[in-house]
N, C-alpha and C positions, 0 to 999 in steps of 0.2 A: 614034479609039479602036482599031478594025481596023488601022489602021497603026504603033500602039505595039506593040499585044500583038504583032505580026509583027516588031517589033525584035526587041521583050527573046524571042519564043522567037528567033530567027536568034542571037541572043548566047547566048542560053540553050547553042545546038546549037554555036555556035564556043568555046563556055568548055569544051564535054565532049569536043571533040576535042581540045582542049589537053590538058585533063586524061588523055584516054586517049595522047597520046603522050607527056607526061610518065611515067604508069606503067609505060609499056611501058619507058624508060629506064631507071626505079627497078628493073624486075624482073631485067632483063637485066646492070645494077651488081650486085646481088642476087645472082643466080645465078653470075654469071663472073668476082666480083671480091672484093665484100665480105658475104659471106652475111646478116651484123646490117642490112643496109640492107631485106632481105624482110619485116621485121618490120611498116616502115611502108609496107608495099604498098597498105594498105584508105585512109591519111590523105586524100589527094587527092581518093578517092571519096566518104568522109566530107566534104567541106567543098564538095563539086561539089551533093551533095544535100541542104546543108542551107540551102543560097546561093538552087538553083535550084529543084530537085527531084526527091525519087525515084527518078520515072521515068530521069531525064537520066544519073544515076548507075549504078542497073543496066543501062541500055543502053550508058555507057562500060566497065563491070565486065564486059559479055560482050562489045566486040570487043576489047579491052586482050588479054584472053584466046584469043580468037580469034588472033588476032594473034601472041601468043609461044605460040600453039600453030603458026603456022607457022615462025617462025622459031629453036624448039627444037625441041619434037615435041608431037605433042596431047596427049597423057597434063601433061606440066608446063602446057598449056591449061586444059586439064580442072582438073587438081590446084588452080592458082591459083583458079580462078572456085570451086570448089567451100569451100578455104578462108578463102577471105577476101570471097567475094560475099558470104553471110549475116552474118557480122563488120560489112562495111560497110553493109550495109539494115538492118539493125537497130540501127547507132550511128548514123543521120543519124534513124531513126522515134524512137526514145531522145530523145536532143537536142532534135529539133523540139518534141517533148512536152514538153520541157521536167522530164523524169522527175527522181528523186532521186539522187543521184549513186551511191549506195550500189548504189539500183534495176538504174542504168546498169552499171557495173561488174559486180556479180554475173550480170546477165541475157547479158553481153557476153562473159564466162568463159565459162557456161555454153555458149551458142553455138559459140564456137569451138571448145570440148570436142569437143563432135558433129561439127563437120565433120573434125576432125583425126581419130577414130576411123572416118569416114567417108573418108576419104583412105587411111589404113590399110588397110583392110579392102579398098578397090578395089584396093590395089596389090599385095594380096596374094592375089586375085582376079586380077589381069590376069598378075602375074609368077611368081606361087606362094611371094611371100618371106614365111616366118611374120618378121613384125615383131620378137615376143619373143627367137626365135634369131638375129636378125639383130644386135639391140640385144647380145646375151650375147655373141656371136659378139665384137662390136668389142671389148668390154669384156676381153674374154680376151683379145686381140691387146693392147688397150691396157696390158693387167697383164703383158703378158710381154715386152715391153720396159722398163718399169719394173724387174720382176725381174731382167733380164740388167744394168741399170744400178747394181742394190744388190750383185749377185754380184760386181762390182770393187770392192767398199769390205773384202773378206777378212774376213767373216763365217762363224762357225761353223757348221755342218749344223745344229744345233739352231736359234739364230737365222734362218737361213733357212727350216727346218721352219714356224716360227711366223710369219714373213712372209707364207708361201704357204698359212696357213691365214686366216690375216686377210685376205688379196686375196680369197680363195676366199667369204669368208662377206660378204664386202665385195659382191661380186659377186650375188651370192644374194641378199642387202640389195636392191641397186639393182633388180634385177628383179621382186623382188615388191612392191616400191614404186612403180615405173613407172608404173599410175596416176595415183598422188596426184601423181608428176613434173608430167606431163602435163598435168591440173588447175590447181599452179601455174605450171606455164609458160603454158599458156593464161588464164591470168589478169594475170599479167607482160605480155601481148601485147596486153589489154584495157587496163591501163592506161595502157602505155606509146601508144597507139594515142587512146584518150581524153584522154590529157594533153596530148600535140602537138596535137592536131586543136582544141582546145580554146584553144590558145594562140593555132594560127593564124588562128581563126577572132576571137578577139578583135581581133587585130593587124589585120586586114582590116576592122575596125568594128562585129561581135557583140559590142559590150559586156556580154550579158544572157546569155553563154554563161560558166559556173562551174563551172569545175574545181578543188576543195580541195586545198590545197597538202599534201604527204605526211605535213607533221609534223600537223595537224587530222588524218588518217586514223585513223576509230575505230568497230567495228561497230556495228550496231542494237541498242537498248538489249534486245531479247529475243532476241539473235545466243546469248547465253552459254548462255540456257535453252536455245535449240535444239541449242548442242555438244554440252551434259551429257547431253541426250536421247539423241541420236547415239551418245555418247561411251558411254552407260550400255547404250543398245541393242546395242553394236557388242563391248563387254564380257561382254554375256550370250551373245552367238553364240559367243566365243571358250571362255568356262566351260562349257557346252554343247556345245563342236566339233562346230559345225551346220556346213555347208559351205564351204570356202575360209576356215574361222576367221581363219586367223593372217594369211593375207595381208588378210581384210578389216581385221583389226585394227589391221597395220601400218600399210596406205594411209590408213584414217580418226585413225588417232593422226598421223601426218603431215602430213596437211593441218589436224587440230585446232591443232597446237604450231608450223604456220606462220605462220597465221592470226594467234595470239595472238603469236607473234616479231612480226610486221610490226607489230600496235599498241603492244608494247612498243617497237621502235625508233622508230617515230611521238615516243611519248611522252619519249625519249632524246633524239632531233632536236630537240622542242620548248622543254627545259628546257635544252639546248645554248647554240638559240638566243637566250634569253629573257636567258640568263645572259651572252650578247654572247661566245665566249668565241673565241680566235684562228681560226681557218678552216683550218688546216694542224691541229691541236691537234684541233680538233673531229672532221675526216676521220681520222686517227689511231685517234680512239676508234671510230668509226663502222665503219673497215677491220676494226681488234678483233673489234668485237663481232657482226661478220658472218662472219669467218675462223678466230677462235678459238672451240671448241668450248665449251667449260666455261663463254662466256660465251650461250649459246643458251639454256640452260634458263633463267638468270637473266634474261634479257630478256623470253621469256616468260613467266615469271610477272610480271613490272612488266607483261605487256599482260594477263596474268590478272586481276591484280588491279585494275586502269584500265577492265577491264571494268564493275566493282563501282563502284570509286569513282569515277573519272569524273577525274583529278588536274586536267587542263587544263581541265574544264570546256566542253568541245568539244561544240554540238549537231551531232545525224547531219543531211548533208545529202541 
């Protein structure tokens, strides 16, 4: 008996140095080649601790770290363990629970919210960069090559007057939205992170590990009470211009009519599918009704009203 358990940990301890010098690989592809590869920085750790345990995973998550804090600088050390350690101890404690998916997800956003505002704030602490001016800054760089691109098509002073004010309020938009960005992009990061991880972990023999495939994505049957609440609270702040109104109102309507966009595309995917209808034909509509404008609001209200009616018939998992 003393001489298993001194196997499986001796393997336990040779699977988390694998894993930690795979990550170190993935961060360093990451950082100096393909930035979208950072995203799955947490998977490895997620599937190191839900195989072994825990422990095995937060102590691969700080020398991984340790580690490309030597071979970049401590601060990108620092930054990783701090972004993506609690991300991955709380999707392998998730998982192991066996939690609801819905649970998992939202609790998993949530997290990584915090550390990403907590990575901010240190960096803006150690370097003195205000984040906000940082983000406006690019954006202005980025509008003003744009501009200098439309100023060779021989447009009138007028026409260009009203370019440079749409960039401008374009600009103003994104910044006081930045939040809700934030929100869902660390949400994006949650799933994209639970989805993989979840595959892998199948394909290695966790048959008992269930990740709902995007088109079944559909919130908790008392998600819509709690927007409206939101939505109705967030509304009386604005009629009232109680503090930061309009930007609170902005970020909370943007994440309200994202939210509701992703179950109406859910519900787009599903009858797509159902309907068998060609794969080239389908991504077509799909690129649509993510790229074109005018088709946003109508997607979300088919997820408004799928809140209600339920069309798939889809229980929350």
């Amino acid at each position: 008996m003393i001489s298993l358990n001194l196997n499986n940990k001796t393997n336990a301890i040779a699977e988390a140095g694998i894993i930690t010098a795979l990550t170190i690989i993935l961060a360093l592809i990451g950082i100096n080649i393909f930035s979208i590869v950072m995203l799955l920085y947490p998977v490895p750790f997620i599937i190191l601790g839900f195989r072994r345990n825990i422990r095995y995973s937060i102590l691969s998550i700080i020398v991984s770290s340790f580690m490309l804090g030597i071979l970049i600088d401590l601060f990108t050390g620092i930054s990783l363990m701090l972004l993506f350690g609690p991300l991955s101890v709380v999707f392998t404690h998730l998982i192991s629970k066996k939690e609801k998916s819905y649970k998992i997800l939202i609790t998993t956003t949530v997290v990584f919210f915090v550390s990403v505002l907590i990575v901010i704030l240190l960096s803006g602490y150690i370097f003195g960069i205000n984040f906000v001016e940082h983000m406006e800054l690019s954006l202005n760089e980025a509008f003003k090559i744009q501009l200098n691109m439309v100023k060779n098509m021989g447009l009138t002073n007028y026409e260009m007057s009203k370019i440079k004010s749409m960039m401008h309020s374009a600009i103003d938009y994104m910044i006081a939205t930045l939040p809700a960005a934030l929100v869902v992009f660390s949400g994006f990061v949650a799933y994209i992170n639970y989805l993989i991880s979840g595959v892998l972990l199948r394909r290695i023999g966790n048959s008992n590990i269930d990740v709902p495939k995007f088109k079944y994505f559909r919130m908790p049957g008392n998600a819509i009470l709690g927007i409206l609440v939101i939505f109705i609270f967030t509304w009386i702040i604005k009629y009232f211009k109680i503090f930061y109104y309009q930007t609170i109102f902005l970020n909370v309507t943007f994440v309200i009519l994202f939210i509701l966009f992703i179950q109406g595309l859910a519900v787009l995917v599903f009858y797509l599918d159902k309907i068998k209808i060609n794969k080239v034909i389908k991504g077509i509509i799909l690129v649509l009704s993510i790229i074109y404008a005018p088709m946003w609001m109508f997607v979300s209200f088919i997820g408004f009203v799928d809140s209600f009616v339920n069309f798939r018939k889809v229980k929350v998992s």
